[in-house]
BAMARLUM-866035 format. One record per atom (N, C-alpha, C, CB): x, y, z. Coordinates in steps of 0.02 Angstrom, whole numbers, plus 50000, padded with zeros to 5 digits. Last residue first. Glycine has a CB too. Layout:
% residues N
XYZ/...
//
This chain:
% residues 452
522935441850994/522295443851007/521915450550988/522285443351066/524395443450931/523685438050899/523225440150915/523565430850917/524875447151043/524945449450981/524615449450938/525285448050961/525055438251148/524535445451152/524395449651063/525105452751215/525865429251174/525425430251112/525015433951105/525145426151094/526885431951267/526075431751302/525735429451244/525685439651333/528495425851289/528015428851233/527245426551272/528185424551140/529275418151339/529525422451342/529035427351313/530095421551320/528805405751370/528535410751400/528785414551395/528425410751447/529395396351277/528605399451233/528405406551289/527685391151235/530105384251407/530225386351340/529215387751295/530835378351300/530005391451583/529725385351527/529825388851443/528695383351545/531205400551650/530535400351637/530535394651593/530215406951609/532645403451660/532525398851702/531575397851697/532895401651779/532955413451585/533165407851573/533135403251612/533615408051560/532255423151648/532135423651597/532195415451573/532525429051570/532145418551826/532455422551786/532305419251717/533195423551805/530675419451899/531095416151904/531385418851838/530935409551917/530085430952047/529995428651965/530465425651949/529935433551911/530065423452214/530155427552152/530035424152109/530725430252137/528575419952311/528855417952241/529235422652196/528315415952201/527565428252354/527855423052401/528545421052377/527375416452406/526775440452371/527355439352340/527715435152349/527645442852341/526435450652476/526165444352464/526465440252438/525715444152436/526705462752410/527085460752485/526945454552511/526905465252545/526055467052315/526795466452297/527085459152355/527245475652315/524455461252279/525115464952319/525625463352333/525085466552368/523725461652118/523875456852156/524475463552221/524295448952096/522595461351978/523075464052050/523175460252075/522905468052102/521805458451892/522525455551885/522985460351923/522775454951804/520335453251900/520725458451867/521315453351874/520775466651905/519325446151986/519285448151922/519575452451874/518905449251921/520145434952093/519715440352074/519655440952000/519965446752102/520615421052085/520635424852163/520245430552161/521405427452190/520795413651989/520105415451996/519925417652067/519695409651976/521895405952002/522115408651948/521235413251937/522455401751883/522845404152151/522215402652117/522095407152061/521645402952164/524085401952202/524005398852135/523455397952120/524275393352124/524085414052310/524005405352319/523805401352266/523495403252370/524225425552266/523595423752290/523415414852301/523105427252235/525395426952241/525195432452303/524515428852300/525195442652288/525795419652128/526045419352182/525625421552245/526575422552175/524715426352037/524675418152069/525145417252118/524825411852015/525615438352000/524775437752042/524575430552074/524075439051979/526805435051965/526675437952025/526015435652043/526735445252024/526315427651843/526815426051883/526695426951986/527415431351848/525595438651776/525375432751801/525685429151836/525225429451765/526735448251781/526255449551845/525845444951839/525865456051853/527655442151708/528005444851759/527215443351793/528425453351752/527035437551573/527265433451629/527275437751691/527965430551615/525925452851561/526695449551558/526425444151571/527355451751608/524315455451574/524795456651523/525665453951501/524795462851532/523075445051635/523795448651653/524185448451583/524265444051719/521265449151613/521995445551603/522575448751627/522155444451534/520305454751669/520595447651696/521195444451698/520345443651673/520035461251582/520135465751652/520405459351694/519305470051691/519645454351466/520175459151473/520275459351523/520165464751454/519245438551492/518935444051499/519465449551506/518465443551553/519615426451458/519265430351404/519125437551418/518625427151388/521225422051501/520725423051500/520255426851458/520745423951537/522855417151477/522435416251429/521775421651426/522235409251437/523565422451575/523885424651521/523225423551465/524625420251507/523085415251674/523115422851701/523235427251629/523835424151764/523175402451643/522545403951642/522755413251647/522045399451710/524595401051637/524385401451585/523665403851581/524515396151560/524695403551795/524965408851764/524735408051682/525775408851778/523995390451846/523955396751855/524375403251827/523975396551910/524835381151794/524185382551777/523965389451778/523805379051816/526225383851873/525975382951802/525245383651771/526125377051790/525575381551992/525615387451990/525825389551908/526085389352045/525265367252016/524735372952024/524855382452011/524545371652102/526475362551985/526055361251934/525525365651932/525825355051936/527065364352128/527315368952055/526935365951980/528315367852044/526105359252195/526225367852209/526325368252131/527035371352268/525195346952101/525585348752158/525625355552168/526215346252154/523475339252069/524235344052035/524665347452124/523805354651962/522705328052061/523215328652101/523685334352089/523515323052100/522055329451935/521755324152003/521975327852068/522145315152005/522905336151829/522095336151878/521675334951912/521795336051875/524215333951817/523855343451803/523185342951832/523705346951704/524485320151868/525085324851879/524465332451864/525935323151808/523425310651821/523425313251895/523955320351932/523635306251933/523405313451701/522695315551738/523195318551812/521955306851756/524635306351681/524575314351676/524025318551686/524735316351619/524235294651722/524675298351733/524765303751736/524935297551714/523475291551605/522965291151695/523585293951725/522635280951744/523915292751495/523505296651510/523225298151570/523165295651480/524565281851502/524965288051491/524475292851518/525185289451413/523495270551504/523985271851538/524335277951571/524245269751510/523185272851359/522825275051431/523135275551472/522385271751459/524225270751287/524075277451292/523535280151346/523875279251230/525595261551339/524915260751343/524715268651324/524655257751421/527075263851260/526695263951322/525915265051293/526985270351376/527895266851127/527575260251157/527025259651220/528155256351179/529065279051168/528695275051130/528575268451140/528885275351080/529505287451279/529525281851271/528715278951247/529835279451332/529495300551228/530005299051274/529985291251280/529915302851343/528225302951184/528805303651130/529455300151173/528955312951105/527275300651275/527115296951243/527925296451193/526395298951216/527675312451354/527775306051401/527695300451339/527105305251475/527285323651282/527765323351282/528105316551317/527855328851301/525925320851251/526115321751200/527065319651213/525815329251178/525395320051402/525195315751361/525845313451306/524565318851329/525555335851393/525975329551461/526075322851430/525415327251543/524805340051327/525065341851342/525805336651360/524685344951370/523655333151384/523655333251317/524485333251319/523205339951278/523725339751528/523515334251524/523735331951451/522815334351542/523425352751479/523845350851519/524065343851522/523645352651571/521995351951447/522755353551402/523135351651416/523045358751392/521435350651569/521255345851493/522065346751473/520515350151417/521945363951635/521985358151653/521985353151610/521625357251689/520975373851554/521705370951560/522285367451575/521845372151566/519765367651592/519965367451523/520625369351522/519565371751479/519575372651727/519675364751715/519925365451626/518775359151734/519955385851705/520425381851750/520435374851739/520255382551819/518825390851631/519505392351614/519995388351650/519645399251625/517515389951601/517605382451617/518475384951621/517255375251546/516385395851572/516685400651619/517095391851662/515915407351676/515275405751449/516095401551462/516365402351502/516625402151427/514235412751428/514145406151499/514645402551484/513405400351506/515155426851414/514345424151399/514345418151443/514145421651310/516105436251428/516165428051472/515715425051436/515945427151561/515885447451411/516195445051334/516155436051372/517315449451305/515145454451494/514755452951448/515155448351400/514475458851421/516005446951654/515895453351589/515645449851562/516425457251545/515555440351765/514795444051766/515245447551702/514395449851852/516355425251839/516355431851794/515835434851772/516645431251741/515855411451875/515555418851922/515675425851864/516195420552014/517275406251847/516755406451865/516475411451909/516705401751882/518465414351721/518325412451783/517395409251813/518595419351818/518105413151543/518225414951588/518275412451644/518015417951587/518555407951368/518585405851439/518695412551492/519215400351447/519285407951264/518645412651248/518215407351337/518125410751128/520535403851277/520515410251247/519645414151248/520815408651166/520285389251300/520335393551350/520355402051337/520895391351382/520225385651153/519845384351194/519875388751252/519905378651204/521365385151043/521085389951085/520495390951138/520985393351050/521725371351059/522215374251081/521725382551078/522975372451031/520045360851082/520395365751028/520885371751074/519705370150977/520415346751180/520055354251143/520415357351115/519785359551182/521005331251144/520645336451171/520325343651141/521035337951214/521415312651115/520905316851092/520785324351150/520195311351087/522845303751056/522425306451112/522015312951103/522855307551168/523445288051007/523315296751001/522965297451045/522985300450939/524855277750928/524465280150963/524215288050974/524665277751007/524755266550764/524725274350795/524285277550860/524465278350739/525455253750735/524965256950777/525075264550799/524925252850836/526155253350579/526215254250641/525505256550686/526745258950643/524835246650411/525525253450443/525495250550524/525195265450438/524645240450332/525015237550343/525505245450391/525225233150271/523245245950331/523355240350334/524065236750358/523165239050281/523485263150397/523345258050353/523435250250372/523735259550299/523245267750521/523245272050470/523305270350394/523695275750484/522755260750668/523195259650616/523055265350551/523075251650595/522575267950844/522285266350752/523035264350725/521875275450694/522375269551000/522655267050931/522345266050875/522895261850935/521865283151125/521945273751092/522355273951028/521055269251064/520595292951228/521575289351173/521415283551162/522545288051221/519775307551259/520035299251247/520565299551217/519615294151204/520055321951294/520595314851338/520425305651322/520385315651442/518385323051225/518955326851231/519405321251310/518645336851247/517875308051114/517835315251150/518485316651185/517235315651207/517325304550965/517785304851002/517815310351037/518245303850974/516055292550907/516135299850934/516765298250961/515555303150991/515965279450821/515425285350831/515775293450859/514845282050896/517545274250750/517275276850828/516745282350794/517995281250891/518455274850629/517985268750643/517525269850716/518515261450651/519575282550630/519625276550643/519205271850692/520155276650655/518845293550542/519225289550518/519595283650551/519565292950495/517935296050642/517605292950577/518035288250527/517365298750533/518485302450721/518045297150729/517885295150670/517515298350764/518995311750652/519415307550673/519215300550676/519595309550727/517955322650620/518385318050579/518925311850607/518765322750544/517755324650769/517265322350734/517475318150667/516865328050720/518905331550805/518815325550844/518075323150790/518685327250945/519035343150693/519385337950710/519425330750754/519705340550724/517885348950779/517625346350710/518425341950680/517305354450650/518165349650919/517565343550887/517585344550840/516855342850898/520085349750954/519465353750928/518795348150912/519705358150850/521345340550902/521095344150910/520415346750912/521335345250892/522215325150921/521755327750912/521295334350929/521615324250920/524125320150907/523615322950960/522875327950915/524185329151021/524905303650904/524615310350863/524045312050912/524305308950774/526575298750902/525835298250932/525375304850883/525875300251034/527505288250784/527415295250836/526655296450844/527775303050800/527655271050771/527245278550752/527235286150796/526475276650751/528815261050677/528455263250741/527945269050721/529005265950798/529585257050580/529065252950592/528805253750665/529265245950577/530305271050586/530765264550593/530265260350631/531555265450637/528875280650576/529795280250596/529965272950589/530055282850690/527725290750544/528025283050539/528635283550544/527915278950477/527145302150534/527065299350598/527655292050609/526205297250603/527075308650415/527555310850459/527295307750538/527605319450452/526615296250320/527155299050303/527565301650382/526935305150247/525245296150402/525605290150392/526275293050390/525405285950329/524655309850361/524745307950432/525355302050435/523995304950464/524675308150228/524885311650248/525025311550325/524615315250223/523795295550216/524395293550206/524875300750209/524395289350136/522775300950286/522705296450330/523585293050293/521825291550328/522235313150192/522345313150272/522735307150289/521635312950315/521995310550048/522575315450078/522815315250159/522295322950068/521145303949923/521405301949986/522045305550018/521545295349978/519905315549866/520465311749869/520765309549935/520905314949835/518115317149795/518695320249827/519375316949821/518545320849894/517235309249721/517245317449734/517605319749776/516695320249753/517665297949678/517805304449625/517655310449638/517495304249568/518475291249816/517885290749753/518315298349723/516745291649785/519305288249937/519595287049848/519065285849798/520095279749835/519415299750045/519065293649993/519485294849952/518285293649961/519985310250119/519895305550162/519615299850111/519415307950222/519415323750068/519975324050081/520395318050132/519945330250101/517985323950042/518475328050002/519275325250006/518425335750032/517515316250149/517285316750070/517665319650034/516705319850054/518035322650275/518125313550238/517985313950158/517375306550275/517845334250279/518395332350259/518455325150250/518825334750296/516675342550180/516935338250228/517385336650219/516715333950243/517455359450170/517085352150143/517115348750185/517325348150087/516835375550251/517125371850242/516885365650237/517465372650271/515645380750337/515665381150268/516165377750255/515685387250238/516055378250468/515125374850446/515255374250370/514235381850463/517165385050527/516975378150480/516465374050478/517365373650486/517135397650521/517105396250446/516905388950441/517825397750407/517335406550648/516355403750619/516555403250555/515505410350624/518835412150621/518225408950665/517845409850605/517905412750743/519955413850512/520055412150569/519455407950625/520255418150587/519625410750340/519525414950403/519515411350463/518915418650402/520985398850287/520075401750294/520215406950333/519385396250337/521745385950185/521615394050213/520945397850216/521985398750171/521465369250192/521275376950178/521375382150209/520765378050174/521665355950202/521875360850201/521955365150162/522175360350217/520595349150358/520565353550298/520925356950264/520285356750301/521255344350446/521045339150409/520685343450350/520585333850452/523155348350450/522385348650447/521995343950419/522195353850416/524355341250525/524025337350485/523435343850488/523865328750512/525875349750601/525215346550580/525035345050522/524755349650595/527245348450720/527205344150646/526385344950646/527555334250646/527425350150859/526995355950807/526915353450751/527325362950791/528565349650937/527885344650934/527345346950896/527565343451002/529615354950907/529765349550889/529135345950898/530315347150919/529235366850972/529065365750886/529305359150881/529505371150824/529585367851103/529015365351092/528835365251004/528535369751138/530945361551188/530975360951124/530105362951102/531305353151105/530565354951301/531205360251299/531125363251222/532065355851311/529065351151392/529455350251321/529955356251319/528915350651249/528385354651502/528865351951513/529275350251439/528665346651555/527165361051524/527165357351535/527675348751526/526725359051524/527645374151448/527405374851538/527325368751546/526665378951567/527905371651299/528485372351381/528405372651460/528825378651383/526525368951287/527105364951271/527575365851322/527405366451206/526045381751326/525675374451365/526305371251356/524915369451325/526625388751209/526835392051284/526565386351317/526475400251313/526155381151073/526935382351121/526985383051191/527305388751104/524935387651107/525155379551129/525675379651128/524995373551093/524815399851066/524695400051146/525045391951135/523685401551186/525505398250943/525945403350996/525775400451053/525755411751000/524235393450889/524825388750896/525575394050925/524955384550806/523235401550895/523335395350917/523935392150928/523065392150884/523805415250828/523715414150928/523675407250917/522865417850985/525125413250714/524575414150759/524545413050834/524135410550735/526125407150633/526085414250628/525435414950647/526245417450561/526375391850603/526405394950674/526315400950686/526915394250702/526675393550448/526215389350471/526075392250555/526525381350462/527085408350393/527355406050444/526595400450454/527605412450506/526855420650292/527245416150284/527445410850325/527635418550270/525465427450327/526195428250366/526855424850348/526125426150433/524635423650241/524765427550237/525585432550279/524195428050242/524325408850294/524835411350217/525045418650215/524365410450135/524145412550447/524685408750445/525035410250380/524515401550454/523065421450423/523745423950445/524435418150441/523625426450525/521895412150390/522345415450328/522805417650341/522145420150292/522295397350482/521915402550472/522335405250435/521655406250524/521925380750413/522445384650458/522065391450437/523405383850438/520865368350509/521175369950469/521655378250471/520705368650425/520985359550638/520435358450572/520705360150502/519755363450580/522165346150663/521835351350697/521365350750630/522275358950722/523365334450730/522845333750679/522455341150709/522345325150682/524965333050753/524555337050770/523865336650722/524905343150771/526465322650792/525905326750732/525285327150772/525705321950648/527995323650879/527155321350883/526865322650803/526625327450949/529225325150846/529135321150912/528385319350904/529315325750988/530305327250710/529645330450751/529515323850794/528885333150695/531135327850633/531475326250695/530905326250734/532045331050721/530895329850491/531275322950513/531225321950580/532025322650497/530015340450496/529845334850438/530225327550454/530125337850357/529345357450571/529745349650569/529465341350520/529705347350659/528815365150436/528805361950486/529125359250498/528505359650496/528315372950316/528725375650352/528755372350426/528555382450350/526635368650276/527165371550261/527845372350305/526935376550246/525305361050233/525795361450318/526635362450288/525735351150381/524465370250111/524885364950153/525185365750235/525485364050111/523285376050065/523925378750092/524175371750141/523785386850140/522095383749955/522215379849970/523085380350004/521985376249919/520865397850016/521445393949953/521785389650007/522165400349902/519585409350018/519885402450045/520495402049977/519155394550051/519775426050048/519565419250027/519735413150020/519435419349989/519525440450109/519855434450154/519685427750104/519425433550244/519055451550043/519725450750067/519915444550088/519835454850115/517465445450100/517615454350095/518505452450101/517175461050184/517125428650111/517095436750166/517655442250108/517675434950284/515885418650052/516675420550042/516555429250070/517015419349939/515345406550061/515045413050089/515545415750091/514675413550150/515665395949990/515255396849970/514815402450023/515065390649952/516975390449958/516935395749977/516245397549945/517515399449964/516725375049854/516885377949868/516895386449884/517065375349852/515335368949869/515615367549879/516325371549898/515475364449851/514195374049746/514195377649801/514615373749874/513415378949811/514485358949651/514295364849663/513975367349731/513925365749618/516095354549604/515435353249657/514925359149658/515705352449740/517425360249588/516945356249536/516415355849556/517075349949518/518015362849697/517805367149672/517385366149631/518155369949656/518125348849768/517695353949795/517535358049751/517935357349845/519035343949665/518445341049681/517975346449701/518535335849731/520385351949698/519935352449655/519145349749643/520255350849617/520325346749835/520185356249832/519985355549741/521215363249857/520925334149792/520285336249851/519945344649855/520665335049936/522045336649721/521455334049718/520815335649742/521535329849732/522855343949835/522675347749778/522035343149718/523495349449741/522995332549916/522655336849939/522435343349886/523015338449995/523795323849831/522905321849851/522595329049877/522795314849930/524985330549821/524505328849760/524005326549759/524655325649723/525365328049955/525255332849934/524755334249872/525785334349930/525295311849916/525085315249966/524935321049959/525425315150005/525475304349799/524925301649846/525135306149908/524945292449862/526355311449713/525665311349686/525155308249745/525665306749614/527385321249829/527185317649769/526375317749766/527495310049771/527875330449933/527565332449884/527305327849816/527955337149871/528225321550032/527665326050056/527455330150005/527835330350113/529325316049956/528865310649960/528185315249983/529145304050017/530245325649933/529935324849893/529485320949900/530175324149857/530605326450102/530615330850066/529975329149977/531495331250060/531135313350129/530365315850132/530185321950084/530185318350210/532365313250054/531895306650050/531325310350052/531945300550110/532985322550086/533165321350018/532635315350026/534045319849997/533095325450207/532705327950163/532675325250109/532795333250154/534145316150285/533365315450264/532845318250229/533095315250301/535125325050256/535195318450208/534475315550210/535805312350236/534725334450367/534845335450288/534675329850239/535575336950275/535095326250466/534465328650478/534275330550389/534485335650541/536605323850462/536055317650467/535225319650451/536095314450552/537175336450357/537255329450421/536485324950392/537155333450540/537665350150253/537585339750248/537705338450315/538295333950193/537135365250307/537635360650277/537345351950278/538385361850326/536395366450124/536815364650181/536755365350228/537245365950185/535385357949997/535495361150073/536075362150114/535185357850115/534745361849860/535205358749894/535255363749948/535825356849855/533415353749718/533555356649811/534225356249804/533255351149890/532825358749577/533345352849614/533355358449658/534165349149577/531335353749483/531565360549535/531995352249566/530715367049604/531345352249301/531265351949359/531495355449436/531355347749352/530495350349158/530705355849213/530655355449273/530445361049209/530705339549047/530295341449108/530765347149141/530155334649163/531485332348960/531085336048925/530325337848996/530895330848840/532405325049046/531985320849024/531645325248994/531675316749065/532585341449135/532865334149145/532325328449114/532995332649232/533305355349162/532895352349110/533155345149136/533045354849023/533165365149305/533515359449285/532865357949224/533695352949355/532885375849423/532675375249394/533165369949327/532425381149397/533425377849611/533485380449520/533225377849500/533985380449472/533775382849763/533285382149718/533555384549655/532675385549739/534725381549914/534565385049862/534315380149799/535165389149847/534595384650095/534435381350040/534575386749962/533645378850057/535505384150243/535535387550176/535425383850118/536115390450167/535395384350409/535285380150365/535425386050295/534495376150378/535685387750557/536025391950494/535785387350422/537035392150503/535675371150608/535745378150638/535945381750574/536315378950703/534235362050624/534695362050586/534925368750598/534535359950523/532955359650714/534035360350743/534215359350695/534555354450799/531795358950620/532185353450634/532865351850684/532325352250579/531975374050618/531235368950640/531685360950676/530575366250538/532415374450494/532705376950548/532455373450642/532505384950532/531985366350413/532575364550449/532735365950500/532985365650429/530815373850393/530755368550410/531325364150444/530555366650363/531375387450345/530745384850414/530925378050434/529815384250386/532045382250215/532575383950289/532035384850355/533125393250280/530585377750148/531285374250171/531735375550224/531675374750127/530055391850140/529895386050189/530475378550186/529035383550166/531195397750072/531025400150126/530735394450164/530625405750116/531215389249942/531945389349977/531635391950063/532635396649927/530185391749891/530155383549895/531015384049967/530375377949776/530005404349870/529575402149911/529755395149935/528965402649882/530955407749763/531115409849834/530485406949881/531195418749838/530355400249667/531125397049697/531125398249764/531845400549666/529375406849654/529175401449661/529755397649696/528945399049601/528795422149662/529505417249645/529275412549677/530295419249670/527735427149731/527915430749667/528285425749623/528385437249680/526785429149871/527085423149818/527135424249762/526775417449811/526115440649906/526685437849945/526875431949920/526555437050014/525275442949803/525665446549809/526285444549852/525355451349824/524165436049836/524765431349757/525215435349784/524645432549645/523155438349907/523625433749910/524215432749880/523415429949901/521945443249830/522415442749905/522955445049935/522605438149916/522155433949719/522345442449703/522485443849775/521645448449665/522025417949757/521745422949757/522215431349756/521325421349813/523295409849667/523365411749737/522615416749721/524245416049766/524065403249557/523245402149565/523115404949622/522955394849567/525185412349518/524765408849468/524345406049498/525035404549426/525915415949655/525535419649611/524895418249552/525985421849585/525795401149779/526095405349704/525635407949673/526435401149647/526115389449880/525605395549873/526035398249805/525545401949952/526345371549812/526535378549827/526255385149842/526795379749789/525775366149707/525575362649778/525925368049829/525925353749789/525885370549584/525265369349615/525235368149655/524945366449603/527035369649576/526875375449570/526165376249589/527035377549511/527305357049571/527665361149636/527285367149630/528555362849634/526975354849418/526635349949483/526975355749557/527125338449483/527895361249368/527365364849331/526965359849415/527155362749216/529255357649405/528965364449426/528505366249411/529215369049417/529395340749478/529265345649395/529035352449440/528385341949320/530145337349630/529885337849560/529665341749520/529545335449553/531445338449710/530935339749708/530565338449674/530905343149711/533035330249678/532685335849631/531905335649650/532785334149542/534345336549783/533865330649769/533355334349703/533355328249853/536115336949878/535555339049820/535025332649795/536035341649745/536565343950018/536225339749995/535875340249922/535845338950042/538545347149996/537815348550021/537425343150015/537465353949987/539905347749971/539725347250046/538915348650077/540205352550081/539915347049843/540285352349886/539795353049947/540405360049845/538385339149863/538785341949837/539075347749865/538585342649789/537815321649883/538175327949902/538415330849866/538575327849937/536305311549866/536905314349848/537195321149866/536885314249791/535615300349979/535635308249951/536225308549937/535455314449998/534565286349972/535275289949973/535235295849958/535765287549931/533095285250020/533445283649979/534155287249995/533105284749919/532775279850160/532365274550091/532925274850039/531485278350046/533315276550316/533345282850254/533105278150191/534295287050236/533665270350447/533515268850377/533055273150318/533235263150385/533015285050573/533305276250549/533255276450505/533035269450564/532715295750596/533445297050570/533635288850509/534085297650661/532045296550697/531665297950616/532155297850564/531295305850606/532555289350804/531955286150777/531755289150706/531355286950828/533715295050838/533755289250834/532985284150797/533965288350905/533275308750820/533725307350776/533705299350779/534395310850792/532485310450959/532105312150880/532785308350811/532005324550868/533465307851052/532835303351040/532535302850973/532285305551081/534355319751017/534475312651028/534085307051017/534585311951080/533325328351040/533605326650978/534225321450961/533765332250957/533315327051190/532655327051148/532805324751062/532325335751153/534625329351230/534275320651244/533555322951211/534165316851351/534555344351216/535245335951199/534925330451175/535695331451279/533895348951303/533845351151213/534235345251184/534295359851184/533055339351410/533565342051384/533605344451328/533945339151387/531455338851475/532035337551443/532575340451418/531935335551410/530315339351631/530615343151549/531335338451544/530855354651553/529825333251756/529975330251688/530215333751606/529355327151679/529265347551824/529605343251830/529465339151765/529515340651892/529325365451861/529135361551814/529345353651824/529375364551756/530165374751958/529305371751968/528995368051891/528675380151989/531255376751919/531315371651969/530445371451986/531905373952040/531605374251756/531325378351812/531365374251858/530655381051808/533165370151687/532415367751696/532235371451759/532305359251705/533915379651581/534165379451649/533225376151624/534535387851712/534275376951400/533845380351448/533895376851515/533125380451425/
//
């Protein structure tokens, strides 16, 4: 991708997986064996996969219907995940192996490089007994409990349990702690098959990542498939469930985080979502409250890397944001849309300055990228803003439907993204052509209008 000329600090597609390869790539635990030029590893027992898998056999009726095969499910989020990774054309295939009087599921991928040969390590380590196998702990606990689990269960929509499926696993630049994932994600087959994480892509590239799934690796701290809004009052806690090693839940967060944060006795940063994700956070490293642009470090265990992170709002936050002053009924008194994209921005900036050179102060990092989206934002930072606010807002008549005429409209009105209450703008004002397809920030090719 050509770098816009109103974005500054984006990276190369080259030198991003350059970076990602030299740090998730280091010292591989175990060897992978090849065959006819692939990777083969054996996952584990299919009766344990089958549980940690969406699949027909415990999926709510829903649900089951889009998880029939268990092979074809284990092979689909696999090639996600590669694909995810720059692995180009990946091609997994899934069987079934007697081995030791167990049934087991053997992977193989092609083609064999460097990114592959790491599957063969994580790959099964995100499904053993201390990670994946905590979080199917923890959902059993709940259900045992009474009035614990789905305990106002909606018409069609019921909770089940769903991993961070289909992600970057070797090359990912950040992890993402949020709450939990909404039912379109299982139901779509796609962890990213939503507005939250569509609209943060599009921040991702407006604020300079070439690559924005390479920063998408998440952690929920619940993971459950829920209804989208007003579910997580009802949802477990997630320390109790999904954060102890008592008997009423299991330890899933903090060596699931560990796994895809830890590189070659370093840590990829991790970014905090939302207050009921910033509320678990705090708790898990030891802080009364964490609010939105703190940062700092935790360790994630005793003997793990300092993990640096940084705390903001929930990636839909600006979605239910209007302008100030807005008088539609849907604004109610949200009307924080410019400085709350700004925050992001900031997050944003954070996420990608922190991956580029590991080690830096995270305050530090942070008083930096205050000053680049909100102390100080320049033309072409002010006009980034201004076209994601034009794309986000709450109030229909507010929003601009393309790029093209958020584009336009912040041009013609001096990058104020709250010049009026629609999304006119005159042609002849127009200071700024639209900049060509391949010359926009990587996610703007798409409004996520789709989602809304």
């Amino acid at each position: 991708m050509t770098t816009p000329p109103f974005i500054m600090g984006a990276r190369s597609r080259a030198a991003l997986f350059a970076l990602a390869l030299t740090a998730a790539l280091a010292t591989p635990q175990v060897q992978a064996t090849t065959e006819s030029d692939g990777v083969v590893y054996d996952l584990g027992s299919e009766s344990t996969l089958r549980n940690l898998y969406p699949d027909a056999s415990w999926l709510p009726a829903a649900y089951a219907g889009d998880y029939t095969n268990l092979a074809e499910t284990i092979e689909h989020y696999t090639e996600q995940s590669l694909r995810r990774d720059g692995v180009e054309a990946p091609r997994v295939d899934v069987r079934f192996v007697d081995r030791d009087s167990t049934r087991t599921v053997r992977v193989t991928i092609h083609p064999e490089n460097e990114i592959t040969r790491r599957y063969a390590d994580l790959h099964p380590a995100f499904f053993d007994s201390d990670h994946a196998g905590q979080a199917r702990a923890g959902v059993e606990a709940c259900k045992a409990a009474k009035g614990c689990w789905d305990p106002k269960p909606r018409q069609g929509q019921p909770w089940a349990m769903f991993l961070p499926l289909g992600l970057p696993m070797a090359t990912q630049q950040t992890v993402l702690f949020l709450d939990y994932p909404p039912i379109p994600a299982l139901t779509g087959r796609d962890y990213l098959n939503n507005y939250t994480m569509c609209r943060w892509g599009r921040v991702m590239g407006a604020a300079g990542a070439d690559t924005p799934t390479a920063f998408e690796t998440i952690v929920d701290a619940r993971p459950i498939a829920a209804p989208g809004s007003g579910e997580s009052q009802y949802l477990p806690d997630p320390i109790t469930r999904f954060d102890t090693n008592t008997a009423t839940g299991a330890d899933y967060l903090s060596p699931m985080l560990r796994l895809l944060t830890e590189t070659d006795q370093a840590s990829r940063p991790v970014a905090v979502f939302g207050s009921d994700a910033r509320n678990a956070w705090a708790r898990m490293v030891g802080r009364t409250s964490v609010d939105v642009l703190d940062a700092g470090t935790t360790h994630l265990a005793k003997d793990a890397p300092a993990t640096p992170w940084i705390a903001t709002n929930h990636p839909d936050v600006t979605s239910y944001n209007c302008c100030p002053g807005d008088p539609a009924s849907r604004c109610g008194d949200s009307h924080n849309l410019v400085a709350d994209e700004k925050k992001d921005f900031v997050a944003a900036c954070w996420l990608i300055t922190m991956s580029e050179k590991p080690g830096q102060s995270p305050e530090t990092v942070r008083q930096q990228c205050e000053n680049r989206w909100m102390n100080a934002p320049d033309d072409q930072a002010q006009q980034a803003l201004c076209v994601q606010a034009k794309l986000d807002n709450n109030n229909p008549a507010a929003t601009c439907r393309s790029y093209t005429d958020a584009w336009n409209y912040c041009s013609a009105h001096n990058t104020n993204a709250c010049a009026s209450y629609d999304c006119h703008y005159d042609l002849d004002k127009v200071s700024q052509p639209v900049p060509a397809p391949s010359e926009r920030p990587a996610g703007w090719g798409q409004t996520c209008n789709q989602y809304r």
